[in-house]
PDB file of the backbone (N, CA, C, O) and the ligand in Angstrom, with CONECT records:
HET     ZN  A 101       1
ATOM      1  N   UNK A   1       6.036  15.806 -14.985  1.00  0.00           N
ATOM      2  CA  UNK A   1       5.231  14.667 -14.566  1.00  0.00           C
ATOM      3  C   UNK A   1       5.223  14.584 -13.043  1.00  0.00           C
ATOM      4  O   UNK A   1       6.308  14.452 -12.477  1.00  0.00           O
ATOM      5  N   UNK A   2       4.363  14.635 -12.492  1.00  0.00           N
ATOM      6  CA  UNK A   2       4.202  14.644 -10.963  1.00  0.00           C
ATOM      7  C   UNK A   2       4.296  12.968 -10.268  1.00  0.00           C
ATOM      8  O   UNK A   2       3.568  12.074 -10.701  1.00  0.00           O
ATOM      9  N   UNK A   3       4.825  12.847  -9.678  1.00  0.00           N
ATOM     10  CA  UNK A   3       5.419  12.371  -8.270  1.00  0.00           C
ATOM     11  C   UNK A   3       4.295  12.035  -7.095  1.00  0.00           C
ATOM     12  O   UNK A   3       4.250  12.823  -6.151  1.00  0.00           O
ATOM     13  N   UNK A   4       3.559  11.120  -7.102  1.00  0.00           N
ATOM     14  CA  UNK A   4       2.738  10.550  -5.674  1.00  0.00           C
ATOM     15  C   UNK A   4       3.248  10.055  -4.709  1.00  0.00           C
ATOM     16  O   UNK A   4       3.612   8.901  -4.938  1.00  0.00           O
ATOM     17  N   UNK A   5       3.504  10.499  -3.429  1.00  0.00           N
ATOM     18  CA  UNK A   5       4.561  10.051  -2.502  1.00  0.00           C
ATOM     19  C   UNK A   5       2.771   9.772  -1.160  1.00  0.00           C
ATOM     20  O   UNK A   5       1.993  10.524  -0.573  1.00  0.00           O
ATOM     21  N   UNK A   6       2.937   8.450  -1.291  1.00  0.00           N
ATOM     22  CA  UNK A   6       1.608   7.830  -0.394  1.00  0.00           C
ATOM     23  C   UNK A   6       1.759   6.893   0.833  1.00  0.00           C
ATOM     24  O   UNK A   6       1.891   5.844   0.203  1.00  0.00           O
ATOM     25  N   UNK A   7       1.825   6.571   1.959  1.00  0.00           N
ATOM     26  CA  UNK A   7       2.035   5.979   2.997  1.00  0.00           C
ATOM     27  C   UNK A   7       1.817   4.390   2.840  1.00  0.00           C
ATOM     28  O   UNK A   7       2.559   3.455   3.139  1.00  0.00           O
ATOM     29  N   UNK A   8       0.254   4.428   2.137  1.00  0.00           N
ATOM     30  CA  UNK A   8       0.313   2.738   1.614  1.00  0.00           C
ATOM     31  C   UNK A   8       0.043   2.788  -0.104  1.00  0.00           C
ATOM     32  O   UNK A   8      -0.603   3.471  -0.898  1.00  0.00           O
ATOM     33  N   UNK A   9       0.783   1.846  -0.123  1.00  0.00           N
ATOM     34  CA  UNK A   9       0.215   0.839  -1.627  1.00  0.00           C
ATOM     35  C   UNK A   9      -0.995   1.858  -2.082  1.00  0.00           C
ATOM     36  O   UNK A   9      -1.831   2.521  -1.467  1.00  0.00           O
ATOM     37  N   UNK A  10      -0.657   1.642  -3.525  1.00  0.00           N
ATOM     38  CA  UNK A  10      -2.289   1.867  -3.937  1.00  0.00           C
ATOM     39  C   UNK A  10      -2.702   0.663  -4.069  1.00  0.00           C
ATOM     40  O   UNK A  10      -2.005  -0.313  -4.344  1.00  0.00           O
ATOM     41  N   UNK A  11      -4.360   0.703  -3.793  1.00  0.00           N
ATOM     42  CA  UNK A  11      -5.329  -0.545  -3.950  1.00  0.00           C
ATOM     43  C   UNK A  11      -5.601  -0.753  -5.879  1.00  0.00           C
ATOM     44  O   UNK A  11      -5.486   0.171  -6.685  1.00  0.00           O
ATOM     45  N   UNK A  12      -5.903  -1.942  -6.163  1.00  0.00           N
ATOM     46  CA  UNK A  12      -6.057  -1.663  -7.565  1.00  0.00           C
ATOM     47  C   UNK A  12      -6.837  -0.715  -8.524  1.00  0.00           C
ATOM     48  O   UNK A  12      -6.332  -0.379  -9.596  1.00  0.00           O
ATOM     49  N   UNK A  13      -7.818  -0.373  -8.216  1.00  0.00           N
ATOM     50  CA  UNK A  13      -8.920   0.852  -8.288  1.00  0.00           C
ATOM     51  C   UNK A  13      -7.847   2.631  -8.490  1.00  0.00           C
ATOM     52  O   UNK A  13      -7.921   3.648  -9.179  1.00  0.00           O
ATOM     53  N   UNK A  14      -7.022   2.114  -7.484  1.00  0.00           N
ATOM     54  CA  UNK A  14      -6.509   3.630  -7.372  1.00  0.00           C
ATOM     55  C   UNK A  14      -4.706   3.500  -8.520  1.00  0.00           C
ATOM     56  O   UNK A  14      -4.114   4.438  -9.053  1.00  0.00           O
ATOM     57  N   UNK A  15      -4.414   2.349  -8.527  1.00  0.00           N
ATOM     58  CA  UNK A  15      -3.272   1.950  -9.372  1.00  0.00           C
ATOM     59  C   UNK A  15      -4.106   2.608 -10.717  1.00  0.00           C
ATOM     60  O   UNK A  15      -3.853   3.768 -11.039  1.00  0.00           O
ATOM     61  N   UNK A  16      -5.115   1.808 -11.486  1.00  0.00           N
ATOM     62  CA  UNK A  16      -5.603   1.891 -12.900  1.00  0.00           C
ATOM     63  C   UNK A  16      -6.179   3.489 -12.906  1.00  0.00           C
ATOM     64  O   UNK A  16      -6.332   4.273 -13.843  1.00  0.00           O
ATOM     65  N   UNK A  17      -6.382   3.601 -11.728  1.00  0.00           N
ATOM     66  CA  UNK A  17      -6.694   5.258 -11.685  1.00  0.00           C
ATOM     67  C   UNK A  17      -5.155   6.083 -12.143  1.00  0.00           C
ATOM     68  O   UNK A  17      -5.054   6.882 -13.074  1.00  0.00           O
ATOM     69  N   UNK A  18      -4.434   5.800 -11.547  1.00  0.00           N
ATOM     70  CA  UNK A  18      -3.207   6.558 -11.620  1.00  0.00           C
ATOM     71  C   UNK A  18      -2.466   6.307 -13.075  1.00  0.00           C
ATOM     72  O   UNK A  18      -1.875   7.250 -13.602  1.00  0.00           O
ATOM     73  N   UNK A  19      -2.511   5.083 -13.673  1.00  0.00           N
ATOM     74  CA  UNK A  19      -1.880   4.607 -15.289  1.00  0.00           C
ATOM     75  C   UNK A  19      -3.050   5.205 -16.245  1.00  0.00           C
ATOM     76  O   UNK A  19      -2.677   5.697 -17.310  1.00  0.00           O
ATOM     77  N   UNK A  20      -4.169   5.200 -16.001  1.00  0.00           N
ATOM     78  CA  UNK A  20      -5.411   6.103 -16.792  1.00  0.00           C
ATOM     79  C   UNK A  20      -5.003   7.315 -17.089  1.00  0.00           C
ATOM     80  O   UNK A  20      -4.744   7.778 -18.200  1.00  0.00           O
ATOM     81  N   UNK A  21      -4.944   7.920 -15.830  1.00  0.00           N
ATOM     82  CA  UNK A  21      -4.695   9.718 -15.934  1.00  0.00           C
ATOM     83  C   UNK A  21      -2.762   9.930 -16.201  1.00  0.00           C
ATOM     84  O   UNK A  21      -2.328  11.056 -15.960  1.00  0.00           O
ATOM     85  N   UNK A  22      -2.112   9.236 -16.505  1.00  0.00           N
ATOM     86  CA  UNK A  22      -0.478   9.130 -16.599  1.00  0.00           C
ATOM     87  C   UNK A  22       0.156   9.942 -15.702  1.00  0.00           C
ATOM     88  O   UNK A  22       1.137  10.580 -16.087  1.00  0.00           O
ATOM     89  N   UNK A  23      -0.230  10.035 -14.570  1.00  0.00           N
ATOM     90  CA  UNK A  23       0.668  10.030 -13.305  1.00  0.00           C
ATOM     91  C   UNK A  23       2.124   9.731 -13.663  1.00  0.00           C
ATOM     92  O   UNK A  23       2.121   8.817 -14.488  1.00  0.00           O
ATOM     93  N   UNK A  24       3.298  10.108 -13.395  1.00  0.00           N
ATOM     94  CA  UNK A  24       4.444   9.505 -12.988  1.00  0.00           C
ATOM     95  C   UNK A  24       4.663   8.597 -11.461  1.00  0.00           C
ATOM     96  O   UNK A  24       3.819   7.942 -10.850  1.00  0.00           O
ATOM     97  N   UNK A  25       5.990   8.816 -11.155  1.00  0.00           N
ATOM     98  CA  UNK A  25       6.577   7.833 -10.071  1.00  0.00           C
ATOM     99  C   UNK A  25       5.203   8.075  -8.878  1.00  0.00           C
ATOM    100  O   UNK A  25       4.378   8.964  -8.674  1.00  0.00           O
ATOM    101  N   UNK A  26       5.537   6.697  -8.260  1.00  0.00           N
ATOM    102  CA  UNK A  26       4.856   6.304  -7.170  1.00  0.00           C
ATOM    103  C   UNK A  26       6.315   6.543  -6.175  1.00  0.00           C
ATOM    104  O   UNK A  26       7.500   6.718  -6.459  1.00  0.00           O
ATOM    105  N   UNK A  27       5.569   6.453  -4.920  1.00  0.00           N
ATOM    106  CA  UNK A  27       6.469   6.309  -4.098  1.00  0.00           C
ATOM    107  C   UNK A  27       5.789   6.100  -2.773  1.00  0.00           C
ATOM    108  O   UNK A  27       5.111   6.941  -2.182  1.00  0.00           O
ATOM    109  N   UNK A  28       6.120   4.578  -2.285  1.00  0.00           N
ATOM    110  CA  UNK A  28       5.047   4.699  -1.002  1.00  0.00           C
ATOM    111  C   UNK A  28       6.052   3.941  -0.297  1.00  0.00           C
ATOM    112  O   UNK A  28       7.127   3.477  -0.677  1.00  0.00           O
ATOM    113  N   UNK A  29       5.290   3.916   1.134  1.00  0.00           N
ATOM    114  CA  UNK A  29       5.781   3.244   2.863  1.00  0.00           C
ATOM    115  C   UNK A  29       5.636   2.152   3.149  1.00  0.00           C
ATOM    116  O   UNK A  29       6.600   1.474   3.507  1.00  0.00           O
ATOM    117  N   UNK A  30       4.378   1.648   3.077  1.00  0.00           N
ATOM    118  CA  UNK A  30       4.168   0.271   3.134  1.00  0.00           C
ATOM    119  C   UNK A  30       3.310  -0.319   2.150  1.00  0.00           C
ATOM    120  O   UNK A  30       2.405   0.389   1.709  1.00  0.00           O
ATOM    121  N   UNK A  31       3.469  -1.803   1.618  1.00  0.00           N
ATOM    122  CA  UNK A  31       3.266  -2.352   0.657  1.00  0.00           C
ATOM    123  C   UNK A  31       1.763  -3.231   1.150  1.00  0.00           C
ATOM    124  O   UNK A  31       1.558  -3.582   2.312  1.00  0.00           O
ATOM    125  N   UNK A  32       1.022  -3.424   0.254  1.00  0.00           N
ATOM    126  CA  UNK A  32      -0.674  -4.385   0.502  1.00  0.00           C
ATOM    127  C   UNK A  32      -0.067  -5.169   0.929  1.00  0.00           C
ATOM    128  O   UNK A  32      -0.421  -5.434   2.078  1.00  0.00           O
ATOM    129  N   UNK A  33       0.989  -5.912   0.468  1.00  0.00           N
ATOM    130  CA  UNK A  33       1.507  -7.732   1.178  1.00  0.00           C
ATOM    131  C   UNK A  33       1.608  -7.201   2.597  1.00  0.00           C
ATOM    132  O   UNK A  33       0.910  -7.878   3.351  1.00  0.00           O
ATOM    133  N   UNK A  34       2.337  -6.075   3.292  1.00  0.00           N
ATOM    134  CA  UNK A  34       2.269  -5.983   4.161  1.00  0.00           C
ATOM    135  C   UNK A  34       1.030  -5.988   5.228  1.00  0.00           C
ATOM    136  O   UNK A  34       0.806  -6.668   6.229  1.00  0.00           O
ATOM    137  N   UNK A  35       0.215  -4.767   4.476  1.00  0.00           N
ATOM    138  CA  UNK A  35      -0.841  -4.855   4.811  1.00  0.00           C
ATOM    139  C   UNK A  35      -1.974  -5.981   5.485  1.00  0.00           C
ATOM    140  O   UNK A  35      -2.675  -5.830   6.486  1.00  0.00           O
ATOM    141  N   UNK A  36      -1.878  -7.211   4.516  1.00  0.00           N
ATOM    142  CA  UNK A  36      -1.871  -8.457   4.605  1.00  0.00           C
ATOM    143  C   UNK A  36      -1.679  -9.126   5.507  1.00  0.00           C
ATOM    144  O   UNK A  36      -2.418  -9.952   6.043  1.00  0.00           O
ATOM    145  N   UNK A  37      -0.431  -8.743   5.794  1.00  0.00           N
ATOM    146  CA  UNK A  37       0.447  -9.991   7.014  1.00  0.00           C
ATOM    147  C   UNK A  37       0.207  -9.441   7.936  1.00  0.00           C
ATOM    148  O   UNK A  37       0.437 -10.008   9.004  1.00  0.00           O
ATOM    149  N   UNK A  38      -0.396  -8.008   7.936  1.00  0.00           N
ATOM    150  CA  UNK A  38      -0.511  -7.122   9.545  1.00  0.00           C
ATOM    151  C   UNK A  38      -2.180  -7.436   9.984  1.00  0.00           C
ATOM    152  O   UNK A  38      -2.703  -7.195  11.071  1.00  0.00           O
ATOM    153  N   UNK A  39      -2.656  -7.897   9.067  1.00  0.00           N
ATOM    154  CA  UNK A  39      -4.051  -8.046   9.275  1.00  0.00           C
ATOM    155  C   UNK A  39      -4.415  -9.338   9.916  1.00  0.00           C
ATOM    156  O   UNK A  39      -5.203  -9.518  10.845  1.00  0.00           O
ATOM    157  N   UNK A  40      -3.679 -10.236   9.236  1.00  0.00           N
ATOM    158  CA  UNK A  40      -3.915 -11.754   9.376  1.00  0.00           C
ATOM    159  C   UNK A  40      -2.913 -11.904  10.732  1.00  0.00           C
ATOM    160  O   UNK A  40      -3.064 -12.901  11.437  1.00  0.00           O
ATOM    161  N   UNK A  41      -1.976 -10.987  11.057  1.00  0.00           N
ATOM    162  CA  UNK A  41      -1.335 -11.016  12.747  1.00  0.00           C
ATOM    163  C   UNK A  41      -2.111 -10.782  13.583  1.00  0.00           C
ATOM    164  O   UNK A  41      -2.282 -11.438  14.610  1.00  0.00           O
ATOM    165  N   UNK A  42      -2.914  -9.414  13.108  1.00  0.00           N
ATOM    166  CA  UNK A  42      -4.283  -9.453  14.062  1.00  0.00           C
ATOM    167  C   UNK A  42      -5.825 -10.107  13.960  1.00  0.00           C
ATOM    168  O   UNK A  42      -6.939  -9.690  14.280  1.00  0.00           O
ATOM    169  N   UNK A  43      -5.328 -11.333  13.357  1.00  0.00           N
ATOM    170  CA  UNK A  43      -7.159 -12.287  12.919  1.00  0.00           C
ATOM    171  C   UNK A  43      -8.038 -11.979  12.571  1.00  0.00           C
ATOM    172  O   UNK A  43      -9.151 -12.430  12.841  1.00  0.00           O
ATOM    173  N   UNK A  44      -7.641 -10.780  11.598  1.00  0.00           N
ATOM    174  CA  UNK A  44      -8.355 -10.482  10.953  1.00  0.00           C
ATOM    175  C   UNK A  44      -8.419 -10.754   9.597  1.00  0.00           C
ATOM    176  O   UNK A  44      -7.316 -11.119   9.192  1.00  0.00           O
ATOM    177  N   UNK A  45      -9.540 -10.714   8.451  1.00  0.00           N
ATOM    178  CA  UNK A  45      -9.393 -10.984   7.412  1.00  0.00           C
ATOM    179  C   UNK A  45      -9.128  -9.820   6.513  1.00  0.00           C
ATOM    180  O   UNK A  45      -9.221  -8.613   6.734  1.00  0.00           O
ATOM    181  N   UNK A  46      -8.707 -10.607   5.237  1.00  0.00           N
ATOM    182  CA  UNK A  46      -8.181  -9.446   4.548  1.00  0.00           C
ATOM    183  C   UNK A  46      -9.436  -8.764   3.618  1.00  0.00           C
ATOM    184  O   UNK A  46     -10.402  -9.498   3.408  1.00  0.00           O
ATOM    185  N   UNK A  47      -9.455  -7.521   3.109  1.00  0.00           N
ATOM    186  CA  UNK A  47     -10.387  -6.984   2.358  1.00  0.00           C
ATOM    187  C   UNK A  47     -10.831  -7.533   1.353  1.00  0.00           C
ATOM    188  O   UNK A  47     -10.254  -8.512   0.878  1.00  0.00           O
ATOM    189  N   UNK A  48     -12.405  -6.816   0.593  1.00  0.00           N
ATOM    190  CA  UNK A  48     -12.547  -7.675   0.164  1.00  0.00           C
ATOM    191  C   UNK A  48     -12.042  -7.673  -1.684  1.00  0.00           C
ATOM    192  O   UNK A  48     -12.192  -8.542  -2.543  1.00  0.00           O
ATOM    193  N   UNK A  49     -11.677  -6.871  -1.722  1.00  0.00           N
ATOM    194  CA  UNK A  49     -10.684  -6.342  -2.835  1.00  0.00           C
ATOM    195  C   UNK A  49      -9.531  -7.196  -3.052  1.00  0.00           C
ATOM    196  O   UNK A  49      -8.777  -7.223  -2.079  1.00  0.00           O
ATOM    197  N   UNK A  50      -9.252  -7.745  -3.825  1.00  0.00           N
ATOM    198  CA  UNK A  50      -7.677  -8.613  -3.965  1.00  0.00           C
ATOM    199  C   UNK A  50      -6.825  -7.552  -3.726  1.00  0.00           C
ATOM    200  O   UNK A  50      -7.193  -6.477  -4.199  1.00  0.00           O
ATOM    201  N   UNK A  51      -5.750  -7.570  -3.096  1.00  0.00           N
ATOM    202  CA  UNK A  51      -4.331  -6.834  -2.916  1.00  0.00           C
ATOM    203  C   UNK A  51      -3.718  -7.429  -4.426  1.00  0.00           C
ATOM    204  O   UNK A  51      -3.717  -8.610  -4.774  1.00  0.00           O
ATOM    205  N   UNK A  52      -3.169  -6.185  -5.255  1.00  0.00           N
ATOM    206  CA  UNK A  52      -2.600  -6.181  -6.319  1.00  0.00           C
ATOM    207  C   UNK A  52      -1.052  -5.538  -6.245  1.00  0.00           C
ATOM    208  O   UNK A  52      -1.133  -4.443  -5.688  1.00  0.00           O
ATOM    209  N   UNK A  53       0.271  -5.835  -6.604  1.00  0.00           N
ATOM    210  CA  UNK A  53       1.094  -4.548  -6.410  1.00  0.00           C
ATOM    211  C   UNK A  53       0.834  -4.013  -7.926  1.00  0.00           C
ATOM    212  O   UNK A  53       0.719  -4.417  -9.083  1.00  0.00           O
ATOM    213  N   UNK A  54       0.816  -2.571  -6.965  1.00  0.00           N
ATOM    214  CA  UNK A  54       0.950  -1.593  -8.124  1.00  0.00           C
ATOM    215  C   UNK A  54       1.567  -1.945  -9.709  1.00  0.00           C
ATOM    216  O   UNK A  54       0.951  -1.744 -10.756  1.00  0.00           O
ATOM    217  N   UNK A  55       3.111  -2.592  -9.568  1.00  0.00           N
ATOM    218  CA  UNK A  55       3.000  -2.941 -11.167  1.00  0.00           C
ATOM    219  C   UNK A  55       2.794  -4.099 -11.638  1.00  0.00           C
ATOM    220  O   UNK A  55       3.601  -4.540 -12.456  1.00  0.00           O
ATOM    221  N   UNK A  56       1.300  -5.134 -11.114  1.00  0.00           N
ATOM    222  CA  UNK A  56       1.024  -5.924 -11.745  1.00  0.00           C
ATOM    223  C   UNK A  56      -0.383  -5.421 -12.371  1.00  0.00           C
ATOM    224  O   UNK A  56      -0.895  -6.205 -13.170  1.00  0.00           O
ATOM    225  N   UNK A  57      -1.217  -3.961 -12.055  1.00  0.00           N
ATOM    226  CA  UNK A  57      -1.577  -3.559 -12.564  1.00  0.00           C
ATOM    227  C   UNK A  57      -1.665  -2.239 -13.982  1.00  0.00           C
ATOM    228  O   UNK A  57      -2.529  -1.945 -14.807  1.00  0.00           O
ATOM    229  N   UNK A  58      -0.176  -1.697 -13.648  1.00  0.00           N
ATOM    230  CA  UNK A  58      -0.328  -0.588 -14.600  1.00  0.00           C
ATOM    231  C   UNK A  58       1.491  -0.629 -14.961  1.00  0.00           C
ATOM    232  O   UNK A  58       2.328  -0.979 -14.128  1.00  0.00           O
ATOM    233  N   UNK A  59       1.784  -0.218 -16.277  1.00  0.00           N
ATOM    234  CA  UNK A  59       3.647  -0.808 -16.367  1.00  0.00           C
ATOM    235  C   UNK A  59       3.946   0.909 -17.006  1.00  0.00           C
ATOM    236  O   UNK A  59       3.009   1.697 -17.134  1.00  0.00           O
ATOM    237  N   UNK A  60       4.873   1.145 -17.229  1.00  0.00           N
ATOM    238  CA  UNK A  60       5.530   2.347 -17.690  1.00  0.00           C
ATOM    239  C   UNK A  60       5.672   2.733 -16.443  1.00  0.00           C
ATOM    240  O   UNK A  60       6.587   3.540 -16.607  1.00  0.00           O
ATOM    241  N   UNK A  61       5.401   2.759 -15.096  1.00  0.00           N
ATOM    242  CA  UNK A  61       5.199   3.950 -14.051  1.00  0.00           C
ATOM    243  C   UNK A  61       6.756   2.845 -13.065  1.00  0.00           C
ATOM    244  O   UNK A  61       6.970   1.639 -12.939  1.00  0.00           O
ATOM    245  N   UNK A  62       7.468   4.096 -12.600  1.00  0.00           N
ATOM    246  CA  UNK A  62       8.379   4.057 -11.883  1.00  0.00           C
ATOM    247  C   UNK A  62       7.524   3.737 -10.396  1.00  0.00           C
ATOM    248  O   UNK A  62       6.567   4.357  -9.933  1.00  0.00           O
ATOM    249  N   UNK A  63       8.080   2.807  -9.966  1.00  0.00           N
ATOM    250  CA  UNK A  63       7.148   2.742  -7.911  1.00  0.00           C
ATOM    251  C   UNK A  63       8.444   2.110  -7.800  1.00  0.00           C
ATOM    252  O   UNK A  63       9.160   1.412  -8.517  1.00  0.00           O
ATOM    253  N   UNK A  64       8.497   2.778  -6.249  1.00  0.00           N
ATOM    254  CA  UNK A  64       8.990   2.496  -5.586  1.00  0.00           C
ATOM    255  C   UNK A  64       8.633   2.763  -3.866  1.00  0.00           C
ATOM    256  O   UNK A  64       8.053   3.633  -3.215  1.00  0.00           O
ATOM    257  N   UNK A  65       9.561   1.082  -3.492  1.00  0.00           N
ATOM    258  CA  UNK A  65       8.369   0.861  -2.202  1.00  0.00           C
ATOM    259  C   UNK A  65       8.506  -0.461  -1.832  1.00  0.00           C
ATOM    260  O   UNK A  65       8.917  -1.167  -2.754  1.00  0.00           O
ATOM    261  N   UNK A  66       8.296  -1.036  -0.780  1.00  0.00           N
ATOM    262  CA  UNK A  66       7.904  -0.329   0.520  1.00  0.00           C
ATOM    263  C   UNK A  66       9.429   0.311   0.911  1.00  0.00           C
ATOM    264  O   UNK A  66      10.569   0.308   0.447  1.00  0.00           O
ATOM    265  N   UNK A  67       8.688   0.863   2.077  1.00  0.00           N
ATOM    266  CA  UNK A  67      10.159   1.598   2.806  1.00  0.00           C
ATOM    267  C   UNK A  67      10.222   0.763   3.931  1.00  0.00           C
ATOM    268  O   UNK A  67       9.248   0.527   4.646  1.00  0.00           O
ATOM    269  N   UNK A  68      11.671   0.180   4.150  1.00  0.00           N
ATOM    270  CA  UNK A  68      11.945  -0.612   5.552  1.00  0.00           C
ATOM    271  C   UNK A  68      12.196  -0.139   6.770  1.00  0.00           C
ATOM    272  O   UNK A  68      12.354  -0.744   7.831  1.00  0.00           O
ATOM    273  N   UNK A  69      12.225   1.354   6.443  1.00  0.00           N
ATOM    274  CA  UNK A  69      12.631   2.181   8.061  1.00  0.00           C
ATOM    275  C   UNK A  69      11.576   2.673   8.576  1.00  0.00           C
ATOM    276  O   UNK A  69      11.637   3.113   9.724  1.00  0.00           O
ATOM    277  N   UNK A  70      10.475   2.709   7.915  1.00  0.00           N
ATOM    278  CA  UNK A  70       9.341   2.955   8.021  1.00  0.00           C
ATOM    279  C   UNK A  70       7.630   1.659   8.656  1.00  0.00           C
ATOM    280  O   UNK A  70       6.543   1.968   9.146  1.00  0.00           O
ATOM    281  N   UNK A  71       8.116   0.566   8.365  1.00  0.00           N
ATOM    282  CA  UNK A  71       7.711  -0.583   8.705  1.00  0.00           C
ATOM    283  C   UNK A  71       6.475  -0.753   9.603  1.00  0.00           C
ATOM    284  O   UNK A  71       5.261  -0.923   9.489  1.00  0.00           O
ATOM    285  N   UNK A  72       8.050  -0.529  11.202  1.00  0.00           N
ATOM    286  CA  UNK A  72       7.257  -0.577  12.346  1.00  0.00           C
ATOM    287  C   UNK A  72       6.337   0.514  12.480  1.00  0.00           C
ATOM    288  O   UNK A  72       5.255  -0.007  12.753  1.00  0.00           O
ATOM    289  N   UNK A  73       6.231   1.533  12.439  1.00  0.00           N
ATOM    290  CA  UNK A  73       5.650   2.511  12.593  1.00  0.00           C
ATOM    291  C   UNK A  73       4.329   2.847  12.122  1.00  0.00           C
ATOM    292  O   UNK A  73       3.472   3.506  12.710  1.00  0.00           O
ATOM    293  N   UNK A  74       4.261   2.161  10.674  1.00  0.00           N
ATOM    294  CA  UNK A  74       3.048   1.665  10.164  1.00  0.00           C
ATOM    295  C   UNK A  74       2.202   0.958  10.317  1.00  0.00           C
ATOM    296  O   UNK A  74       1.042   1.217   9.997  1.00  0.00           O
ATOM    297  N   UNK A  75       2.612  -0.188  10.886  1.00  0.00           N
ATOM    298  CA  UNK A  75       2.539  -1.403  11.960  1.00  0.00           C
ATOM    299  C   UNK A  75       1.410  -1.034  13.086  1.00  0.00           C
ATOM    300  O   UNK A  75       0.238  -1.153  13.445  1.00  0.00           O
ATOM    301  N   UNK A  76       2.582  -0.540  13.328  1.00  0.00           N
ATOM    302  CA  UNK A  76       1.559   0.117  15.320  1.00  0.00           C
ATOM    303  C   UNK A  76       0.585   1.317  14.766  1.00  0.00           C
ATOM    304  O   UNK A  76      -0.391   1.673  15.427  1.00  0.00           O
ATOM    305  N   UNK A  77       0.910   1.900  13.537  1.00  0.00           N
ATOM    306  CA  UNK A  77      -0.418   2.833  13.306  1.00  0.00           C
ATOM    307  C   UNK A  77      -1.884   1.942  12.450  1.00  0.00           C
ATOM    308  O   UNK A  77      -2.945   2.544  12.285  1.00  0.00           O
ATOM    309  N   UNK A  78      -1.675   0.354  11.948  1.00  0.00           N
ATOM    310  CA  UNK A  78      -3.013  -0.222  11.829  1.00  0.00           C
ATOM    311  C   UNK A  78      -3.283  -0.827  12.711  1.00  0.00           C
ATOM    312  O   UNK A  78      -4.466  -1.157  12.799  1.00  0.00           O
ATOM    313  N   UNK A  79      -2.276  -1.287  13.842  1.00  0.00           N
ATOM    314  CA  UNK A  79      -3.115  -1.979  14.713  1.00  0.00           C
ATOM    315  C   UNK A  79      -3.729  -1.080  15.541  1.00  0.00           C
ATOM    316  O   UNK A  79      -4.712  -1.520  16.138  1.00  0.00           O
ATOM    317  N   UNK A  80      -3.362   0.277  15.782  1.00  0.00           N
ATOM    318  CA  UNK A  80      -3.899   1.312  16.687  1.00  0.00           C
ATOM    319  C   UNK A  80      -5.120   1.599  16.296  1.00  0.00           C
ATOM    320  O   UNK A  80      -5.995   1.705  17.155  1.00  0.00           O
ATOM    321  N   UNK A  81      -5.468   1.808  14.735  1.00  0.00           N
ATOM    322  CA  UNK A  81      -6.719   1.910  13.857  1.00  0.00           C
ATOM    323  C   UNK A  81      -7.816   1.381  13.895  1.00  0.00           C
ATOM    324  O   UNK A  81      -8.930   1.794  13.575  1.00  0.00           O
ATOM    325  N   UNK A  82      -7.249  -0.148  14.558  1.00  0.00           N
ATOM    326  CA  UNK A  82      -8.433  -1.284  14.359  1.00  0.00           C
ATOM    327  C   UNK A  82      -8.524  -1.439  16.163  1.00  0.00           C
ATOM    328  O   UNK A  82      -8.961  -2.513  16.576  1.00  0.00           O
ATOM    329  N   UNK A  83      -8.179  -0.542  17.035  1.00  0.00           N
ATOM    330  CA  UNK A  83      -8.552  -0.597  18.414  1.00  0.00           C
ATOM    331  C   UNK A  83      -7.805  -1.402  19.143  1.00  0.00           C
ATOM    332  O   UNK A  83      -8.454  -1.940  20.040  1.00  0.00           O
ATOM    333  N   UNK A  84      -6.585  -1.719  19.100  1.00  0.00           N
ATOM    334  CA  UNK A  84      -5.392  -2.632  19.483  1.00  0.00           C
ATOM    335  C   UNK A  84      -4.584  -1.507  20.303  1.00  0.00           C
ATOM    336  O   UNK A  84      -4.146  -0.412  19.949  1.00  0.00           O
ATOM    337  N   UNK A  85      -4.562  -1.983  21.162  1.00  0.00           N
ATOM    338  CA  UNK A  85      -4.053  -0.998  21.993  1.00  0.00           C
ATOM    339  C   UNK A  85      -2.281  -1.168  22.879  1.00  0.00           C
ATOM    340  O   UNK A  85      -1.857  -0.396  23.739  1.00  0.00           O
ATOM    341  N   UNK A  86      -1.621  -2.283  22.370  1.00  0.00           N
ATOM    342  CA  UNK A  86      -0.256  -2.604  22.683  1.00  0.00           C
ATOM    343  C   UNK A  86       0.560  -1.880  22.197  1.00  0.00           C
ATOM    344  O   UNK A  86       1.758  -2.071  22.405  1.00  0.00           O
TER     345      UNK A  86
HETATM  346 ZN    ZN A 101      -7.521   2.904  -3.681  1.00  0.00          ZN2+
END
């Protein structure tokens, strides 16, 4: 059973994608809540997709996630994304 090791969250679209086709373990960096709170730090709004975690959409599947050493780094790579330049 293969192993998805992904930087963010899956979005819900890509969760029911992954419990559809029976994927095993997840394993990601940063979590949508995060996502979230990094967006709304920079006044921005959030997508227009509801943020779901992964197992409130699909159950049998091992996730694990977010990673805390990993955080900042993720951080400064969406605000860099969206033209933030600090
Ligand atoms: Zn997706």
């Amino acid at each position: 059973m293969a192993t998805v090791y992904t930087s963010s969250e899956h979005c819900p679209m890509c969760s029911a994608a992954h419990g559809w086709v029976g994927l095993g373990r997840i394993v990601y960096a940063s979590s949508s809540k995060q996502l979230v709170s990094w967006l709304d730090e920079m006044g921005l709004p959030p997508g227009r997709v509801r943020t779901l975690a992964i197992e409130e959409v699909i159950r049998d599947t091992p996730v694990d996630g977010p990673a805390p050493e990993f955080a900042e780094e993720l951080r400064a790579l969406q605000r860099r994304y969206r033209g933030f330049t600090d």
